[in-house]
C-alpha positions in Angstrom: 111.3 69.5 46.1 111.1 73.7 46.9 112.9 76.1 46.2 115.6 75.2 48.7 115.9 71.6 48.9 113.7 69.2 51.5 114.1 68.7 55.2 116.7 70.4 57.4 117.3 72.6 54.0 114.2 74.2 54.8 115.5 76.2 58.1 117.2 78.8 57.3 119.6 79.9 59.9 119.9 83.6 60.6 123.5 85.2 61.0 123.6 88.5 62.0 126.4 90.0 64.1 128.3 93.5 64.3 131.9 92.2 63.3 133.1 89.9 60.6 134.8 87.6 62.9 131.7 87.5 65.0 129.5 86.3 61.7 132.4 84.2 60.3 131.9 81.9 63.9 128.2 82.0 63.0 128.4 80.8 59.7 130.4 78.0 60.9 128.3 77.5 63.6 124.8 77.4 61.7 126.5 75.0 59.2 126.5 72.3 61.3 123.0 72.6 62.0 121.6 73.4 58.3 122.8 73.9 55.0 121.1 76.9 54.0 121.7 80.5 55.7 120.8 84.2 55.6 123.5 86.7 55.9 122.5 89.6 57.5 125.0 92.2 56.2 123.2 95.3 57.5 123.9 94.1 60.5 127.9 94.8 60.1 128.5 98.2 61.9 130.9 99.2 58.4 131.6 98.7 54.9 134.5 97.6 55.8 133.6 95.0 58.2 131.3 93.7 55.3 133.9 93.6 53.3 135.9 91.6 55.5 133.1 89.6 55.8 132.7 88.7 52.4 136.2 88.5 51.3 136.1 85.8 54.4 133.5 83.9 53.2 134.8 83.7 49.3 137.4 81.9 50.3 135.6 79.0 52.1 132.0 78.9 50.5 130.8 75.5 51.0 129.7 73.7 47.7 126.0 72.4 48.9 125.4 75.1 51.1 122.8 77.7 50.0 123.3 81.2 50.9 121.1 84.1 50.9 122.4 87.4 51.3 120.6 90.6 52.7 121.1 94.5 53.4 118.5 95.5 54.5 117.8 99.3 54.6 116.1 101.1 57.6 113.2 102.1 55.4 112.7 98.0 55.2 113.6 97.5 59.0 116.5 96.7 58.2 120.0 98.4 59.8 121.8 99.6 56.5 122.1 103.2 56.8 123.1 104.0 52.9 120.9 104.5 49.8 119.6 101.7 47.4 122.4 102.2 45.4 124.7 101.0 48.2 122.6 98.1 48.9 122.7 96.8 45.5 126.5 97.2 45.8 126.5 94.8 48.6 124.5 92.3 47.2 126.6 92.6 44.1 129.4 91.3 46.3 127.6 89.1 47.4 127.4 87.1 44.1 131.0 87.3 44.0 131.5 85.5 46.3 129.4 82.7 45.4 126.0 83.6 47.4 122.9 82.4 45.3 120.4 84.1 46.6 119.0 87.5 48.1 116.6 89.2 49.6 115.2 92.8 48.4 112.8 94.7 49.9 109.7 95.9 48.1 110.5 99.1 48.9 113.9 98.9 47.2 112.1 97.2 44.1 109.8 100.5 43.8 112.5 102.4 43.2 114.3 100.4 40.7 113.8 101.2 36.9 110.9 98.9 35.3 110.2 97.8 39.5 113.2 95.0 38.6 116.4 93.9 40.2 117.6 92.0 36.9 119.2 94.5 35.1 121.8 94.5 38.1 124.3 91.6 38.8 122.8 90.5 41.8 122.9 86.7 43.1 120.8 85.3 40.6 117.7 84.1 42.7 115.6 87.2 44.1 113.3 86.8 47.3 110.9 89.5 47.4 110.0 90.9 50.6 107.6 92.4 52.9 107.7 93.4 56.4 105.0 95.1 58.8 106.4 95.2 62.3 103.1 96.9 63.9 100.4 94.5 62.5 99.1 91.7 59.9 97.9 93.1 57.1 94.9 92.3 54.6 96.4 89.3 53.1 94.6 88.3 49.5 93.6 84.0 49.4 97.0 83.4 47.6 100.3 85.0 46.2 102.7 84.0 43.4 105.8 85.8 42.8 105.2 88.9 40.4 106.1 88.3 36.8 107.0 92.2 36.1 109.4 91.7 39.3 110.5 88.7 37.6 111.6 87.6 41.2 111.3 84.2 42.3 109.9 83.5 45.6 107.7 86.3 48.0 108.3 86.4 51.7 105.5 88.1 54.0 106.8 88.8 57.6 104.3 90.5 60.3 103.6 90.8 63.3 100.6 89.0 64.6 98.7 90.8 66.9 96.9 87.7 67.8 96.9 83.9 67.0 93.6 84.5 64.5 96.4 87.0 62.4 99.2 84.5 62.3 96.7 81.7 60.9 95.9 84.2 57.9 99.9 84.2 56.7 99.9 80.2 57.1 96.2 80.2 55.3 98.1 81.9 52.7 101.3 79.9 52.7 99.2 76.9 52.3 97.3 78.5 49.0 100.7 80.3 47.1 103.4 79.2 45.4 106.8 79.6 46.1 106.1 81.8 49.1 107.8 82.5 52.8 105.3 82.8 55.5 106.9 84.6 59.1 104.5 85.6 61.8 106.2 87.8 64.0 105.6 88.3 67.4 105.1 86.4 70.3 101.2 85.5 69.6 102.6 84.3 66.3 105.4 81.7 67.5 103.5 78.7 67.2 102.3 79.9 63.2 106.3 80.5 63.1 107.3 76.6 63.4 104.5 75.1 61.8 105.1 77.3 58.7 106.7 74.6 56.7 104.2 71.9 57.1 101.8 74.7 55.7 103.7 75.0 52.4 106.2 77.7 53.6 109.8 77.4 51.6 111.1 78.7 54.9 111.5 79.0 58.4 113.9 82.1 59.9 115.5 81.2 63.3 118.6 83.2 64.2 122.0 81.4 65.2 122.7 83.8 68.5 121.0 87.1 68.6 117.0 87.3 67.8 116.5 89.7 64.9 112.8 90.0 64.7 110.4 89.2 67.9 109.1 86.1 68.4 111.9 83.9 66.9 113.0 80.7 68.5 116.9 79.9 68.1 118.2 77.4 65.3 118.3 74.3 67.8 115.8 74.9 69.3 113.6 74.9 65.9 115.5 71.9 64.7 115.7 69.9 68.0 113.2 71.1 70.4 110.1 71.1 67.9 111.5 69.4 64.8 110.1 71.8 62.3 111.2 70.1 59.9 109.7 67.0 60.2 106.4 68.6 60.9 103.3 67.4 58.6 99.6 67.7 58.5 99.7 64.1 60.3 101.8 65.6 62.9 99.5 65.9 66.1 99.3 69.6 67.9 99.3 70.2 71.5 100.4 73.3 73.5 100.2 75.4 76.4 98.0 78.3 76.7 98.9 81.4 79.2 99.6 85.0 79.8 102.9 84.8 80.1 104.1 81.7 78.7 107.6 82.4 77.2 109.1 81.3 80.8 107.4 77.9 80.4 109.6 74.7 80.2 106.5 72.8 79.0 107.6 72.7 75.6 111.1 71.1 76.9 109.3 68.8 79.2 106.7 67.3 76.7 108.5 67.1 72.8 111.3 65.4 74.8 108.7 62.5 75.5 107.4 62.9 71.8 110.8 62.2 70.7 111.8 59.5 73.1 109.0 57.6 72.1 108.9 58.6 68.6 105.2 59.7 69.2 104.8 62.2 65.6 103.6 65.5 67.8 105.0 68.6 68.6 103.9 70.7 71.9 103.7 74.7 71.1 103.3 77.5 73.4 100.4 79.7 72.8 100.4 83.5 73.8 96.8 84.2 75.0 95.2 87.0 76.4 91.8 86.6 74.9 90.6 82.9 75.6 88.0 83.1 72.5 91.4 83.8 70.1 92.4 80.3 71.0 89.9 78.5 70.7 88.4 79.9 67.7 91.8 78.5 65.6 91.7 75.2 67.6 90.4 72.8 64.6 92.7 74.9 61.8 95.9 74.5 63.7 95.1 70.7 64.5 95.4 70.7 68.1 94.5 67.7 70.2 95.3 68.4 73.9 96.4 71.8 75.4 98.2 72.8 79.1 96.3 75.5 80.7 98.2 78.0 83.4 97.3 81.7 84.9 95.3 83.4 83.9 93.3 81.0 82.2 92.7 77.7 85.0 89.4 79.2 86.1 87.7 80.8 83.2 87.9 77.6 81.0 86.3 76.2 82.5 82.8 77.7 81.3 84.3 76.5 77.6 84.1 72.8 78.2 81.5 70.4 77.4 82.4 68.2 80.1 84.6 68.0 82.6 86.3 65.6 85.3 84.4 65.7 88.4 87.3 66.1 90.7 88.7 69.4 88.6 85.0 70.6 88.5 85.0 70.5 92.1 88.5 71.9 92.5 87.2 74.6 90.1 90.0 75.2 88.0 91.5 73.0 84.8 95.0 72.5 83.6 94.8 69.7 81.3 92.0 70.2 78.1 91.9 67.2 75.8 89.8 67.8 72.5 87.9 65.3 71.1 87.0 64.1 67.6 84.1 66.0 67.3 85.9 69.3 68.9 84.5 69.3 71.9 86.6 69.7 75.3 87.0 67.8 78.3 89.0 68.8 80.9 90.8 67.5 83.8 93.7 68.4 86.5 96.7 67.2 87.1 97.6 70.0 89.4 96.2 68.2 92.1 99.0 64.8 91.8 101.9 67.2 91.1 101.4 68.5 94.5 101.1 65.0 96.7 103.5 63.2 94.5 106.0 66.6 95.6 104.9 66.3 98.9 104.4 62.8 100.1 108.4 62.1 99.9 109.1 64.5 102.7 105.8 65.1 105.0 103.6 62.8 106.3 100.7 64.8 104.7 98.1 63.2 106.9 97.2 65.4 110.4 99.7 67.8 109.0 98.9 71.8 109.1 99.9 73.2 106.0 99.4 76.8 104.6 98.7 77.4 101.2 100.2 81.1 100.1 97.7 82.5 96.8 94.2 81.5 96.1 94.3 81.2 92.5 93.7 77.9 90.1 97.0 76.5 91.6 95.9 77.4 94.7 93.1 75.9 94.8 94.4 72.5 93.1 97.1 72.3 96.0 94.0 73.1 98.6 91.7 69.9 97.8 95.2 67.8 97.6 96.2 68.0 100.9 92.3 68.4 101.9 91.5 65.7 100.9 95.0 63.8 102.0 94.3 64.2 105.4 96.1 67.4 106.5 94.5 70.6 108.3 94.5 73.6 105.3 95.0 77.6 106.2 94.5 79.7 103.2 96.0 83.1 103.1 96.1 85.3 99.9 95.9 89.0 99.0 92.1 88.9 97.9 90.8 88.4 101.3 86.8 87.2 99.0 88.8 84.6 97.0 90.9 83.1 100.3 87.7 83.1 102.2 85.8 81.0 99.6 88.7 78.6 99.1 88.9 78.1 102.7 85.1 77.2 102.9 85.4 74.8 100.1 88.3 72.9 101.3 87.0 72.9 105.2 90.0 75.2 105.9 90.7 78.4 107.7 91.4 82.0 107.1 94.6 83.2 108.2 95.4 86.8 107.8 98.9 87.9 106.5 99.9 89.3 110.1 99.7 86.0 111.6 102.4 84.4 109.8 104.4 85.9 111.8 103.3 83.7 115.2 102.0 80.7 113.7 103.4 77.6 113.0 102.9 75.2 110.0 104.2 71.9 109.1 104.4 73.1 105.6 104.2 76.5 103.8 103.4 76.1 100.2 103.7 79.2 97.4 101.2 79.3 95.1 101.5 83.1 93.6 103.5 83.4 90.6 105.5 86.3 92.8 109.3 84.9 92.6 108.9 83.3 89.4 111.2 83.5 86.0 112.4 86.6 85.3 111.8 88.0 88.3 113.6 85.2 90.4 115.0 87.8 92.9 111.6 88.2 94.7 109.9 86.6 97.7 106.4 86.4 98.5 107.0 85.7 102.1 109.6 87.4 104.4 112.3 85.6 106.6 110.4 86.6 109.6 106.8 84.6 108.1 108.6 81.8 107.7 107.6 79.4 110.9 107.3 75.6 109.4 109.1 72.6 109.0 109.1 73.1 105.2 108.4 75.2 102.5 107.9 74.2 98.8 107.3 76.5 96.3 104.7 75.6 93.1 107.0 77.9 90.9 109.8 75.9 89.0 111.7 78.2 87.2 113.9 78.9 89.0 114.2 75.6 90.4 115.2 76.9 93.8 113.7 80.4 94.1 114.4 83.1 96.3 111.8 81.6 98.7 113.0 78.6 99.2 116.7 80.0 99.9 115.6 81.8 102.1 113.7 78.6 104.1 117.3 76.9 103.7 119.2 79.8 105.5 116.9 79.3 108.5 117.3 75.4 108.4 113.7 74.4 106.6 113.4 71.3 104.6 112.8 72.9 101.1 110.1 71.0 98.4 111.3 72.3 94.4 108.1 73.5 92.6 110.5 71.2 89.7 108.6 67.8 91.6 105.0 69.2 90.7 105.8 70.3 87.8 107.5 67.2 86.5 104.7 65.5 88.2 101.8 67.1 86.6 103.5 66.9 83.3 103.9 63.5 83.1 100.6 63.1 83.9 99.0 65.4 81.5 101.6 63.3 78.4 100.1 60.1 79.7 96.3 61.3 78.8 96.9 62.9 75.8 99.4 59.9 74.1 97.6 56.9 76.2 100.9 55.3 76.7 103.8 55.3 79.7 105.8 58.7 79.6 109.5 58.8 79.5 109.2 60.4 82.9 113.3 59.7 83.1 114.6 61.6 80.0 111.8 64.5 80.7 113.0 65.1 84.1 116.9 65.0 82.7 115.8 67.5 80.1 114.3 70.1 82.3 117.0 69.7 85.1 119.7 70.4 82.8 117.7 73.4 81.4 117.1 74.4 84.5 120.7 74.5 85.8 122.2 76.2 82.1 119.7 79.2 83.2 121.1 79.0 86.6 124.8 79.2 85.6 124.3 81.6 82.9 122.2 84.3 84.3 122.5 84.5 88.7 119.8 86.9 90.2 120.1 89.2 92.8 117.8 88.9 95.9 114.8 91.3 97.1 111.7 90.5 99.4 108.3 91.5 98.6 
């Protein structure tokens, strides 16, 4: 058993608010998710909403909750404005109150007589820690708690510049004893919730507001990826992109792991540099991996063998590795967009204009190609639209004539529109001459694009049907058995209409 217990025990909840009552509902709040929490107390604007705080909380601790209490100076990142003197007052009361454990900075310990909290009256368990927001630093092979500190657990948190920087704190996690690994950042996420199957005593996710970047909420580490649960058995896939924190992927996929009780977890990896990836591949244990922009194209050149149907389409978005490492890929771009499509247009002698001539693009091109229909290709890099048009046996239309043309079907395949910037349109009212549009972005599920198609009385295709469609698909070759394509789709829809409801955008045109 570690330091704080097994299982749930193991995420620590993060409550950190500006007003007693505020953290008082957050405490409450995380303790029905976990049983053991970190109580941000430089987060309280005064000493005397601290005190409040505290005075609140000694009068309702909960027996088999643990509680670790922190107030943190700004030297350590932290918000606390007062000297180290003042910060040992706090976590003085702290203990009062029946708190267990805290956290001090090593920059507080420095200045302590003999570099040692326990001549003060502290909560009785020390957590020594270190924070560097602006990289990862040289880590050494492992790290046990100091015995002149006479602390007893470390905590590393920094920020990882890249995915190889947030393997080296979970490489050390899984060689030290009594240690907290927390990559920071968003290129250290997925490092984040596979920290406790490395060996880390605990995983930080905050109850509302984020306090460090790259954190994922409490429920979402509990429910959506099951940290918890997470072992060395548990299989790894992901998605790899430049953005990817707008991705529902995650959502859509570890809600089939959990409806079929399949032990694997689906992570989203923040890559700019392909070679970063793939380098940390075998350590992190991943199996399969989602591919989306920038990357479709130039992964292409990393596989050892490839589907000849993606190979033609020239653009991947499904990698499977195998045993031996090596990568196959495939694309299940190309289903998404007739299984979307077929339910409203009779695809066959149809003229449909695909909008973008990137790897989605292209995937939606050799679809309706190949279903039958008449493809126009029209995109802001004239080079890439020509070539796309000459591999599909389409045409080139210029911008301008969108204005006099007519389609059956207009299709978006930019990422202009998409999640956060879900005011925007590619295409203006006035280019808008079809019987329907569908848009391949799905968040939002109904963009400003496709309003705009309903205001003027166009049948309207949700880049959601591709998406959903294209997942499934991609679950089905990585697990080999039927998806829960039902409880996926609810998952997503539902997420999709919470973002709707809570944050409305206004409209613009490109």
């Amino acid at each position: 058993m570690g330091l704080f217990g097994t299982g749930l025990r193991r995420i620590c909840a993060v409550v950190a608010a500006s007003t007693a009552a505020e953290m008082s509902k957050m405490v409450r709040s995380a303790l029905r998710q976990t049983r053991t929490v970190e109580l941000r107390l430089d987060w309280l604007s005064s000493d005397a909403e601290r005190a409040r705080f505290l005075d609140w909380l000694g009068k309702g601790l909960p027996r088999k909750a643990t509680f670790l209490a922190t107030c943190r100076r700004r030297e350590g990142g932290g918000k606390f404005a007062g000297a180290v003197d003042r910060e040992l007052y706090w976590l003085i009361q702290a203990r009062e109150v029946g708190c267990q454990w805290c956290d001090i900075g090593v920059e507080t310990l420095r200045k302590l007589p003999g570099q040692s909290v326990r001549e003060y009256p502290v909560p009785p368990r020390v957590l020594l820690s270190m924070h560097d927001f602006e990289r990862t630093p040289d880590l050494p092979r492992s790290m046990n708690p100091p015995a002149h500190g006479r602390v007893d657990a470390v905590k590393i948190a920094a920020e990882a510049r890249s995915i190889h920087d947030s393997l080296r704190l979970l490489r050390l996690a899984r060689n030290s004893k009594r240690f907290v690994a927390v990559p920071m950042g968003e290129a250290g996420l997925p490092a984040r919730i596979l920290a406790l199957r490395e060996g880390s005593e605990l995983a930080y996710a905050p109850v509302a507001e984020a306090t460090a970047t790259g954190q994922v909420s409490l429920a979402e580490m509990k429910h959506l990826y099951r940290a918890h649960a997470l072992t060395r058995r548990t299989r790894v896939y992901g998605v790899i992109g430049d953005p990817v924190g707008h991705s529902l992927s995650p959502l859509l996929h570890n809600t089939g792991f959990a409806t079929r009780s399949v032990d694997a977890v689906y992570l989203p990896f923040a890559v700019r540099q392909l070679g970063d990836f793939l380098a940390v591949v075998p350590e992190f244990g991943v199996r399969g991996f989602s591919v989306t922009l920038p990357h479709k194209q130039t992964i292409l050149k990393h596989l050892r063998e490839c589907e000849p149907l993606a190979a033609e389409i020239g653009a991947v978005n499904t990698v499977v590795v195998r045993s031996d490492g090596s990568l196959y890929g495939c694309n299940t771009d190309y289903v998404g967009v007739l299984r979307a499509l077929e339910k409203k247009l009779r695809i066959k002698g149809s003229r449909a204009l695909i909008f973008g001539a990137g790897g989605s693009a292209r995937a939606a091109a050799f679809a309706l190609s190949r279903a039958g229909a008449i493809v126009g290709i029209c995109a802001r890099r004239e080079k890439a639209a020509k070539e796309l048009a000459r591999a599909v046996g389409g045409e080139l239309v210029p911008r301008g004539a969108l204005r006099t043309e007519f389609f059956d079907a207009i299709l978006n395949a930019t990422p202009v529109g998409m999640h956060p910037h879900d005011g925007i349109s590619p295409l203006a009212p006035g280019e808008l001459h079809c019987r329907l549009v569908m848009d391949l972005i799905y968040r939002p599920q109904r963009t400003r694009l496709l309003k705009l198609a309903a205001q003027k009385g166009i049948a309207t295709v949700s880049g959601v049907e591709m998406f959903l469609a294209q997942g499934v698909a991609q679950w089905e070759i990585w697990v080999e058995k039927r998806a829960p394509e039902a409880a996926m789709r609810r998952a997503v829809l539902a997420a999709l209409r919470d973002e709707q409801r809570l944050h409305p955008r206004s409209p613009r045109v490109m």
